[in-house]
Every structure is written in structure tokens, then in C-alpha cells.
C-alpha positions as CSV (number, residue, x, y, z in Angstrom):
1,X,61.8,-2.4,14.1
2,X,59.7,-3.7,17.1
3,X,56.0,-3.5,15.9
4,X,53.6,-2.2,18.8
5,X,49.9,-1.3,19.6
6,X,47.9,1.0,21.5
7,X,49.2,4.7,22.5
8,X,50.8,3.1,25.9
9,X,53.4,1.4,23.8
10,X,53.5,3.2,20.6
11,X,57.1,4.4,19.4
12,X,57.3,8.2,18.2
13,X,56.8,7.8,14.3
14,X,60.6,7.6,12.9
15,X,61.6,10.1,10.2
16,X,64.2,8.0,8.6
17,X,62.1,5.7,6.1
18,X,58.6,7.8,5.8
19,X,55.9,6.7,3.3
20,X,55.6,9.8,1.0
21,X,51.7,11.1,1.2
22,X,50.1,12.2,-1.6
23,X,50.9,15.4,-2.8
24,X,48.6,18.2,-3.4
25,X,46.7,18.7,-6.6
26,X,49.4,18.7,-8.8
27,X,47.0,16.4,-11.0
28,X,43.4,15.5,-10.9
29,X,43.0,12.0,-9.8
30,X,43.1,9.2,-12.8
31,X,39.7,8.3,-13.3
32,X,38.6,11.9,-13.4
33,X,36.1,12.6,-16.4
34,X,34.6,8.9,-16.0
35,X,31.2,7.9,-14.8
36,X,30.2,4.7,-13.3
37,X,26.7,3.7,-13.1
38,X,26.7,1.5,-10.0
39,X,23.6,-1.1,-9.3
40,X,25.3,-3.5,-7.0
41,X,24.8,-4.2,-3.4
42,X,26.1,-5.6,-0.4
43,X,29.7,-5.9,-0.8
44,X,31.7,-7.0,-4.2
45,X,30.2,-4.5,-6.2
46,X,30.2,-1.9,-4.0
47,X,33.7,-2.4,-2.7
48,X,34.7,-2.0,-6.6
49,X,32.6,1.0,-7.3
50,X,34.0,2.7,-3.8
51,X,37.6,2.2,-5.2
52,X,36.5,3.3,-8.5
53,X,35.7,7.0,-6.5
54,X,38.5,6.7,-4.8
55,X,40.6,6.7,-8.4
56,X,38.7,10.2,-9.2
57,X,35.7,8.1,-11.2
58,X,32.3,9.7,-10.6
59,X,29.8,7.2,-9.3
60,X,26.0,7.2,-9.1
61,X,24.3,4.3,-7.2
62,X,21.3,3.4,-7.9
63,X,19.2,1.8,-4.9
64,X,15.6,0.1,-4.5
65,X,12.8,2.3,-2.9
66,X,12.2,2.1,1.2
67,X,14.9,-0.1,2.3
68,X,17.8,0.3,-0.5
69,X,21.4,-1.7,-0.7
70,X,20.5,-4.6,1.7
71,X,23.9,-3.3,3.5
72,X,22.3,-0.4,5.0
73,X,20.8,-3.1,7.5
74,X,23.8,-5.3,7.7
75,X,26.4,-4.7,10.8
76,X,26.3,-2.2,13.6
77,X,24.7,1.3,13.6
78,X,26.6,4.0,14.1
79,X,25.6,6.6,16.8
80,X,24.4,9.7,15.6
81,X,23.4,8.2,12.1
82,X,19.9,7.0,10.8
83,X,19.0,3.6,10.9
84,X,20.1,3.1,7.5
85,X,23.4,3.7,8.0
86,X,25.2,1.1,9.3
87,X,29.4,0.5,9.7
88,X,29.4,-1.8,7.2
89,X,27.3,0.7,4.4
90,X,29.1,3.3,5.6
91,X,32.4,1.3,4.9
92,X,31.8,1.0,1.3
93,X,29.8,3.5,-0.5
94,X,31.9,6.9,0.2
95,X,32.8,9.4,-2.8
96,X,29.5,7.9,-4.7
97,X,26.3,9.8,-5.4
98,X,23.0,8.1,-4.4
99,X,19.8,8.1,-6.0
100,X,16.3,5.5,-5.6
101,X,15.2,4.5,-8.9
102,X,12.3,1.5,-9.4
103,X,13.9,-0.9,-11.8
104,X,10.8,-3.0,-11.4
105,X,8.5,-0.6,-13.6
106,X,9.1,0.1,-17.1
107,X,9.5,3.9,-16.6
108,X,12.3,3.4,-14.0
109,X,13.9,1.2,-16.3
110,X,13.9,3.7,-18.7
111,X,15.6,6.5,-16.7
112,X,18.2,4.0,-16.0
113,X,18.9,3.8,-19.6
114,X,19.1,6.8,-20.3
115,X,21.8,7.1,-17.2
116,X,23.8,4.2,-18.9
117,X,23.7,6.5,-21.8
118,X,25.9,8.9,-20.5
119,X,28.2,6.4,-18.7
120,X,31.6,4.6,-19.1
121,X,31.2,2.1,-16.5
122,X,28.0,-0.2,-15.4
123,X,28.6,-2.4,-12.0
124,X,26.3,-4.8,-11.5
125,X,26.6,-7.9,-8.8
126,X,22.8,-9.4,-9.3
127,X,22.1,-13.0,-9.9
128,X,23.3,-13.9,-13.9
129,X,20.1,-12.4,-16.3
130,X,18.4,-10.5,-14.2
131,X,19.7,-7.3,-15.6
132,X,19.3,-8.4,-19.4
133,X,15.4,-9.7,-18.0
134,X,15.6,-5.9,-16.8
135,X,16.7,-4.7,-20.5
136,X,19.6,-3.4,-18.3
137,X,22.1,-6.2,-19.7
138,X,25.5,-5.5,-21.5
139,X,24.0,-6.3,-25.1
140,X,21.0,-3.9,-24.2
141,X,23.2,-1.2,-23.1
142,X,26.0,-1.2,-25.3
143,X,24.3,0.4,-28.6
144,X,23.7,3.3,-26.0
145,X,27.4,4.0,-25.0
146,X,30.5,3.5,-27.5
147,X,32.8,2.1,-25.0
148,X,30.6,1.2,-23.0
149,X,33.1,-1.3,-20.0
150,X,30.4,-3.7,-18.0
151,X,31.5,-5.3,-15.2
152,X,28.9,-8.4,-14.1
153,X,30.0,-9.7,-10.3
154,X,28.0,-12.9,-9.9
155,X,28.3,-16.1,-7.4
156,X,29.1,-18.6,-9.9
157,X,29.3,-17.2,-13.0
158,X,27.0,-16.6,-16.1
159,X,26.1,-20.2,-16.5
160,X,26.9,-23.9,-15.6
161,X,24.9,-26.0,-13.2
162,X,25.1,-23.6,-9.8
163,X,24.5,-20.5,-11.8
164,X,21.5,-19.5,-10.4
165,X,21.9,-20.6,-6.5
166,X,21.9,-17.7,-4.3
167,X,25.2,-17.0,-2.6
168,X,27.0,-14.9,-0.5
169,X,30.5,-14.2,1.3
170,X,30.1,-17.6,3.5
171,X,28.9,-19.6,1.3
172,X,31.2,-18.6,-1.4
173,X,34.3,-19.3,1.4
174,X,32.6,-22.7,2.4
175,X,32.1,-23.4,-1.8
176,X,35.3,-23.4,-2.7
177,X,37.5,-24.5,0.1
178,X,38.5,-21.3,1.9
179,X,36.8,-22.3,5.2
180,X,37.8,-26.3,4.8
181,X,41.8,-25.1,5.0
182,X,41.1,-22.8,8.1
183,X,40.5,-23.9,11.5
184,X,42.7,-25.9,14.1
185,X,44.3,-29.2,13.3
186,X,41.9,-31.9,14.0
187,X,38.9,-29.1,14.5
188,X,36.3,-28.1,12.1
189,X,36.4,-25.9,9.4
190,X,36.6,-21.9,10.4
191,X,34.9,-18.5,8.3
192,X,38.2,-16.6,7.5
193,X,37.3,-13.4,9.7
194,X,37.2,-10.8,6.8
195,X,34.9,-11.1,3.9
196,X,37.6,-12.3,1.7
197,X,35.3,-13.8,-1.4
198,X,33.6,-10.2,-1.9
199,X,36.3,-8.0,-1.4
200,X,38.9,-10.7,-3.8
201,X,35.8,-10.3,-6.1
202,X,35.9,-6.6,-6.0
203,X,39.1,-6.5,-6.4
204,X,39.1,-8.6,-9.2
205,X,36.5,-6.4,-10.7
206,X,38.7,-3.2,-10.8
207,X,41.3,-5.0,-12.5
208,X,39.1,-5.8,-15.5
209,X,37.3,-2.9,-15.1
210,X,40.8,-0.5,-15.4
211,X,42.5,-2.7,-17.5
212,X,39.1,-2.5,-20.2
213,X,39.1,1.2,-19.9
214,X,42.9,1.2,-20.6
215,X,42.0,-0.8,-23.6
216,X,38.9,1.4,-25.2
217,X,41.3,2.7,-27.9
218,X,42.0,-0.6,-29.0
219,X,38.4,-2.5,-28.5
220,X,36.3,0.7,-28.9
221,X,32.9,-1.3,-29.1
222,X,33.4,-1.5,-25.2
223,X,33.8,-5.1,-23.4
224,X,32.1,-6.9,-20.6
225,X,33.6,-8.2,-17.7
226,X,32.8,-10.9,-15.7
227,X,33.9,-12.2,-12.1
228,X,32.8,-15.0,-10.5
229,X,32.9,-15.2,-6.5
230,X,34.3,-18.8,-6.8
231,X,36.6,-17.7,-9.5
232,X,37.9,-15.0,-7.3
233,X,37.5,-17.6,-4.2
234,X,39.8,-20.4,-5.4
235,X,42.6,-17.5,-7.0
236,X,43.1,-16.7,-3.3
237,X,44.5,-20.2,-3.2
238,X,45.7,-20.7,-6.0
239,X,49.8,-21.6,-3.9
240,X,48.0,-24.6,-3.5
241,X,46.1,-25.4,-7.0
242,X,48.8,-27.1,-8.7
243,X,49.5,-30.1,-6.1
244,X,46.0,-29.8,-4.7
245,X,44.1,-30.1,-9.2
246,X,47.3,-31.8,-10.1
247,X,48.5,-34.7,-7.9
248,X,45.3,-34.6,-5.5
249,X,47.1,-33.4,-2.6
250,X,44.9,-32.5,0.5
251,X,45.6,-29.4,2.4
252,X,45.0,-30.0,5.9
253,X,43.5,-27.0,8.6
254,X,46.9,-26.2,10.5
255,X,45.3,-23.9,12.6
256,X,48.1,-20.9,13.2
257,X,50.7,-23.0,10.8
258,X,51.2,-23.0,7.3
259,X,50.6,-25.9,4.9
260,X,53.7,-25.2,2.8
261,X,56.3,-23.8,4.9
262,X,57.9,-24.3,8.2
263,X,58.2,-22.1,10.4
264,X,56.1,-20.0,9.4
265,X,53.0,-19.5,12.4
266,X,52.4,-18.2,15.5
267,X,53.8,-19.2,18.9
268,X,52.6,-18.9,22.8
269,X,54.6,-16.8,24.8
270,X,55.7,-17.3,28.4
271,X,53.3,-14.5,29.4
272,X,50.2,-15.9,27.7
273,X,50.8,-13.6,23.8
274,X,51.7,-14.9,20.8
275,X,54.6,-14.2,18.3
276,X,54.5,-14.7,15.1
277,X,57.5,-16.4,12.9
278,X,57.8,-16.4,9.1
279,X,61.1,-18.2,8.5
280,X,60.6,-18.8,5.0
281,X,64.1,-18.6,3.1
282,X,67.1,-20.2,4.2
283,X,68.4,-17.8,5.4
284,X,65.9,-16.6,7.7
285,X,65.5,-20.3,8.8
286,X,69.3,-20.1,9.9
287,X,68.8,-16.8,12.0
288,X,65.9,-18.7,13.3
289,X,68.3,-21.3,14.9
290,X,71.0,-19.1,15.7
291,X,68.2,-16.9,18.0
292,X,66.6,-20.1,19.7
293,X,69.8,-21.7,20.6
294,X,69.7,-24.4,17.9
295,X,72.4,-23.6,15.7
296,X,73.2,-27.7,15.4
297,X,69.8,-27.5,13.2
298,X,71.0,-25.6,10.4
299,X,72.9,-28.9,9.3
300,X,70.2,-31.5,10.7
301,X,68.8,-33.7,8.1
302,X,65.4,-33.1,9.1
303,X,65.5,-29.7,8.6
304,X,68.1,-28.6,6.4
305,X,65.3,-27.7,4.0
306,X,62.0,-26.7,3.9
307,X,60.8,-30.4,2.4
308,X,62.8,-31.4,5.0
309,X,61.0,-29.7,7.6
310,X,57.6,-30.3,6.4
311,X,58.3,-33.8,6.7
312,X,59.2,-33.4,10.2
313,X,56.4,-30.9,11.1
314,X,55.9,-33.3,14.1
315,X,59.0,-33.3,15.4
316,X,60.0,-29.9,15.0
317,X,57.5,-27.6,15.8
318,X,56.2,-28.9,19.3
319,X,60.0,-28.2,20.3
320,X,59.9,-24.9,18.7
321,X,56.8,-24.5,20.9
322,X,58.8,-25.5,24.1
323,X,61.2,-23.0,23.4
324,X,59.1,-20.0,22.8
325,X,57.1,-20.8,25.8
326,X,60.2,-20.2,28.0
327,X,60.0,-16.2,27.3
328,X,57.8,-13.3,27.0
329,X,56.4,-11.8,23.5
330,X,58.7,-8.8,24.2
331,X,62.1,-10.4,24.9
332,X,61.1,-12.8,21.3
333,X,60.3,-9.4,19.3
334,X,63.5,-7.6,20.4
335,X,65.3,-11.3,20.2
336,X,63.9,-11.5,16.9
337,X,64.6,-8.6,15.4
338,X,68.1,-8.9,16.1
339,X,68.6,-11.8,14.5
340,X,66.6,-10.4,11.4
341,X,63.9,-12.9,11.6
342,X,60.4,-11.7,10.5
343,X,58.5,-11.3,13.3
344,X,55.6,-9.8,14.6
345,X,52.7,-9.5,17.5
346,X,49.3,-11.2,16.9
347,X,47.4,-8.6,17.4
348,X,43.8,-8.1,17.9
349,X,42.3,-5.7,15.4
350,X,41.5,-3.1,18.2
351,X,45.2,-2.9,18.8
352,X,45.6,-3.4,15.3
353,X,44.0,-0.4,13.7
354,X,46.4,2.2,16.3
355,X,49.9,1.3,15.5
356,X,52.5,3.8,14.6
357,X,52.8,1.9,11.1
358,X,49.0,2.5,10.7
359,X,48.9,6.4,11.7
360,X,52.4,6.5,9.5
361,X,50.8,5.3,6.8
362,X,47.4,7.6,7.2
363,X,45.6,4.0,6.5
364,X,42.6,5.6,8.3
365,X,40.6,8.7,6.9
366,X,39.0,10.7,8.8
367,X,34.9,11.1,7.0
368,X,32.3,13.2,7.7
369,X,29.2,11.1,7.8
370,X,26.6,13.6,7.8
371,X,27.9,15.6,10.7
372,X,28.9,12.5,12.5
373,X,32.9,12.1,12.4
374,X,34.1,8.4,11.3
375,X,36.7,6.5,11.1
376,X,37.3,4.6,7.8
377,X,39.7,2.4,6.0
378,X,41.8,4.5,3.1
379,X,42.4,3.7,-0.4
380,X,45.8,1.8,0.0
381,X,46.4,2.7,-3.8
382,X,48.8,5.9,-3.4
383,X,50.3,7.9,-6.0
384,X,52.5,11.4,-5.5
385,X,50.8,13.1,-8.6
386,X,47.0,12.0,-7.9
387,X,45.5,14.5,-5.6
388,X,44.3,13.5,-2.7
389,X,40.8,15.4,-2.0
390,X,38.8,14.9,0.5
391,X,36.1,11.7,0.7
392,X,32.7,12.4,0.4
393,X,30.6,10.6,2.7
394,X,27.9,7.2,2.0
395,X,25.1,8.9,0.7
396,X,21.6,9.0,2.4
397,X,19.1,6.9,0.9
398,X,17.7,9.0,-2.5
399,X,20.3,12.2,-1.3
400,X,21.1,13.0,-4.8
401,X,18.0,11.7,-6.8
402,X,16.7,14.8,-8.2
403,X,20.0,16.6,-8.3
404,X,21.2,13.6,-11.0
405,X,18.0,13.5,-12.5
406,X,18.6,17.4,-12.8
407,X,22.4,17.6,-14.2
408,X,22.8,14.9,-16.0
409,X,19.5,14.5,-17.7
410,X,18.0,17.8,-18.1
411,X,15.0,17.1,-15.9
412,X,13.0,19.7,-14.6
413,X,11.5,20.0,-10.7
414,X,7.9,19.5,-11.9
415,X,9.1,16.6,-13.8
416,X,10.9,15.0,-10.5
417,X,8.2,15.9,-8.4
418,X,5.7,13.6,-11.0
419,X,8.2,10.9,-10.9
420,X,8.7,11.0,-7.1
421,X,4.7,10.8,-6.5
422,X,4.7,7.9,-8.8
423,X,6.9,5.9,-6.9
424,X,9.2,5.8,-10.0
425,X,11.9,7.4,-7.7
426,X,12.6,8.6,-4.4
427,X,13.6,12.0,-4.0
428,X,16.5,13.5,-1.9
429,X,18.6,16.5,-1.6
């Protein structure tokens, strides 16, 4: 099926191969009944914690006074929203309570522990000892919670030489080779457009993170989890790790083409778009030919195989560029797709975002952000017994500080109120 963008091209959605949404509350989501305490900021930790509410967990996190998660000032503001309250905060911290707790006085410290108490999950992404300096580290809290599952999301990892440098998405994709791999051939190396080291480090932080809580039965004196951003980083590569650790091969930037397969890239168009090719079995490599005119290729020496092929990269792909030059992006799709080659448009992420896959799919929710309606990336994990409630949006700075404080630990008004004018905490809704 031809894939298309924007509303002026869009097919009506087709009824014969629909994804099956989630089905109404037949069972409470699977995390339901566990609590995360969440510390981290930015974007690993918190894209792990937001997932973590997605699953059903319940999630508390904890921000500094005045300016909180350092997010809430990163990317664009959103009209109609405070000025702490950005896309990109907005983007990770729904279905989480929020509440501003001083970890840099004793007494804040304290209420944190007593939180941890009462939790199954700690998420921390803070530079390695900094929470244990805090009295906030996994051997600290532990003792308080049987079970206790603490996930530590770091740049580098606990220890070792780079430990301790500070680090971020950029860095971490410049570290460990993600940026020297990407870019055009002979041009300089190029930030992958997505955060790919946080959100792989997330990732890999809901993996342990499930897989530890799976495993409580088993380990019940609870486990610590660690990710590092390069870990995470070089796993994203790791096609390439054997040749690349093993024989010292260098990967070179290809710019739109691929370093282990050919064809397998995108190609100019007649009329100035691109189409992308993934020709990546025999097979579709031999529908490839057959829809370019080039049958005589399927038994050419140069390209019988895919060694073959990388070997003549040279040779083959400029002609392969000549040939997709001589017709529009359309005629290649619908050309294409007879000849059951993958195939797709490059498009931009505008256009991207509106497809009739996409609004198939429901892979936007709709979120109220405080009155303000937004637009917001869904939980791609879908199950037909998990019920699918609606999101709650990124809270406010402090919006649930005294209602936690409250609930969970029995506090009184008067004893929030003291705290609050002490600067120990900041009080919300």
C-alpha cells in the first residue's frame, strides 16, 4: 500500500488489516499497585518513568525548588501554558504526580526516605554517588523497602576513568560513535535528529526495571539496575560491533546509504522527492531489477549478492541514481509496490506525524495540559486486556506536593504548611 502524508493525499483508513485498539477495562493496566519514586531529569529517566505510568505504575517526581527538571526550560513553549512547561517537559512527564522536595537539607532528605519507604521503584539519572552522598543511594534505601528495584541511569557508568564527566544526549552520540557514522560521504559528522542516547537509555532502563520486578519472587532482597548512556549508545550499533571490535573495520558516513547492505537508501526523484529502497533479501533485490529495467543484473557478478554489491557500491549505485532520476516519487511508489519492493516516501516529520498509518494506529493522544489541548506521542506498547484510561497530564511545578505528603505519609496541613515556609518543599494543589 502506497504510504502518503498530509490530509490532501491521505487514503480513507482501510478496514481490511486494522490494528486492534485497546479494549476497555477488562483489566487494570500491568503495573497497577506499583509506585515509582522518580528523581531523574531531563530525558532518560524521565522517558523510563513516563512509560512506567503508561504500564499502570504510579509515579511521584520529585523536583528541585524554583526552577525544577531542567526540561521545563528546554525546547519550545507551548501557547496557553506557563513558562515552565515546555514541548519537550510536556513530552515526557504525563501520568506522573509532581511534588518539590529540597534534597539539599537534611529534613528534605528525610521525607524522601520515607517516600522510598513505601515504594517499589527508585529512578534516578544523576551523576554516579551523588544519591548515596545524598543518603538516597540503593544500599541506603534498600533496608527501607524489601524489594526494593533501583534503576541508576548515568553517562558512563558507576566508575572507570570518564565516570564523573558531565554528559548529555550529544555528547553521549559524539562519545561513542553515533554522530561519526552519520552525515554525507566525505562531509562531517551529523547529530542523529532524535535524542537517540536518552531515549535507548530509557528504554534500556524499563527493561531492567520490568524484568527485576518480574524477578522479586526469586531475588526478594530487591536489585539495582544500572544503564549507562554509552552502554545504551554503542547497543544501538551493535550490527556493526563484531567487524568494527573484531577485525577493525571502519564504518564510513554514507549519508542516505547503508554501510552493510545495498540497496538499501534513498533516491532523488525526477520531481525533486525522494524514495526510499530497502532491497535487502534476494529476493527483493530481484524485484528491484525486474521494476528498474535491469533484469540482466540478477545474474551479474557484481551484484549477484549483497558482498557482491557492496564491493561495487561505486558502480552500482550512481546508475541506480540515474534511473530513479528519470521519474517522479509517485510513479516509483506505485512502481514499487507492484513489484513488492519496500518502499517508502522520505518524509518530513510534519507530514510524518498525519498519515493514515499514524491516525490508524492512534500513535497520537490527545492530553489535556491544564486546559490547553496537546498533541502527544502514545505508548506504542499495546495490549487488548490492559485498559486504556485516559493520560494525565505533566504536572505543574509542586501540583501534588501536599496532596502526597498527605496520602501517602499521613501529614497534616499545619505540618505542610511548616515545611512549605521552610523552604523544605514547595507546595501545590
Amino acid at each position: 500500500m502506497k504510504l502518503t502524508a498530509g490530509s490532501e493525499q491521505a487514503a480513507p483508513l482501510s478496514p481490511e488489516q486494522p490494528m486492534t485498539p485497546p479494549q476497555p477495562s477488562r483489566h487494570a493496566r500491568p503495573l497497577a499497585g506499583i509506585r515509582v519514586l522518580d528523581f531523574s531529569h531531563a530525558a532518560a529517566g524521565p522517558f523510563a518513568s513516563m512509560l512506567l505510568g503508561d504500564l499502570g505504575a504510579e509515579v511521584i517526581k520529585i523536583e528541585k525548588p524554583r526552577n525544577g527538571d531542567g526540561s521545563r526550560s528546554m525546547g519550545v513553549p507551548m501557547p496557553g501554558l506557563g513558562p515552565k512547561d515546555s514541548d519537550y517537559y510536556v513530552s515526557l512527564n504525563r501520568n506522573k504526580k509532581g511534588i518539590v522536595l529540597d534534597l539539599a537539607v537534611p529534613e528534605g532528605v528525610a521525607i524522601a526516605r520515607r517516600l522510598a519507604a513505601q515504594s517499589d521503584v527508585i529512578v534516578e539519572n544523576f551523576r554516579p554517588q551523588v544519591m548515596s552522598r545524598l543518603g538516597l543511594g540503593f544500599d541506603a534505601l534498600a533496608p527501607l523497602r524489601r524489594g526494593l528495584v533501583y534503576c541508576s541511569i548515568s553517562a558512563f557508568g558507576s566508575s572507570g576513568p570518564w565516570s564523573k564527566r558531565p554528559a548529555n544526549d550529544v555528547i553521549m552520540q559524539s562519545v561513542s560513535g553515533l554522530m561519526g557514522i552519520t552525515g554525507e560521504v566525505g562531509g562531517g559528522p551529523v547529530r542523529i535528529g532524535a535524542p537517540i542516547a536518552d531515549f535507548s537509555s530509557g528504554l534500556f532502563g524499563l527493561s531492567g526495571v520490568l524484568a527485576a520486578l518480574f524477578a522479586r519472587e526469586r531475588f526478594p532482597e530487591g536489585q539495582h539496575i544500572e544503564v549507562a548512556m554509552l552502554d545504551a549508545s554503542l547497543n544501538m550499533m551493535c550490527n556493526y560491533i563484531p567487524s568494527v571490535a573484531t577485525l577493525g573495520r571502519q564504518v564510513d558516513r554514507l549519508g542516505r546509504g547503508h554501510a552493510q547492505i545495498v540497496p538499501y537508501q534513498a533516491f532523488l526523484c525526477s520531481d525533486g522527492e525522494y524514495v526510499m529502497v530497502g532491497a535487502f533479501t534476494r529476493e527483493f533485490w530481484w524485484n528491484l531489477c525486474k521494476a528498474v529495467d535491469r533484469e540482466a543484473w540478477i545474474k551479474d557478478p557484481r551484484y549477484v549478492t549483497n558482498p557482491a554489491r557492496l564491493a561495487n557500491r561505486a558502480t552500482l549505485i550512481p546508475e541506480l541514481e540515474r534511473i530513479f532520476a528519470r521519474k517522479t516519487r509517485a510513479e516509483w511508489l506505485d512502481l514499487l509496490d507492484a513489484a513488492d519492493v519496500p518502499n517508502s516516501p522520505v518524509l518530513e516529520l510534519h507530514d510524518a506525524v498525519h498519515t493514515e498509518q499514524v491516525q490508524h494506529n492512534q500513535s497520537l493522544r490527545p492530553l489535556d495540559q491544564d486546559g490547553v489541548p496537546v498533541q502527544v506521542a502514545a505508548c506504542p506498547i499495546r495490549a487488548a486486556q490492559w485498559n486504556d484510561e485516559p493520560l494525565t497530564p505533566a504536572p505543574q511545578l509542586g501540583a501534588n506536593t501536599s496532596g502526597v505528603l498527605c496520602s501517602l505519609l499521613g501529614m497534616t496541613e499545619d505540618e505542610v504548611i511548616a515545611l512549605a515556609q521552610r523552604k523544605v518543599i514547595g507546595a501545590g494543589g
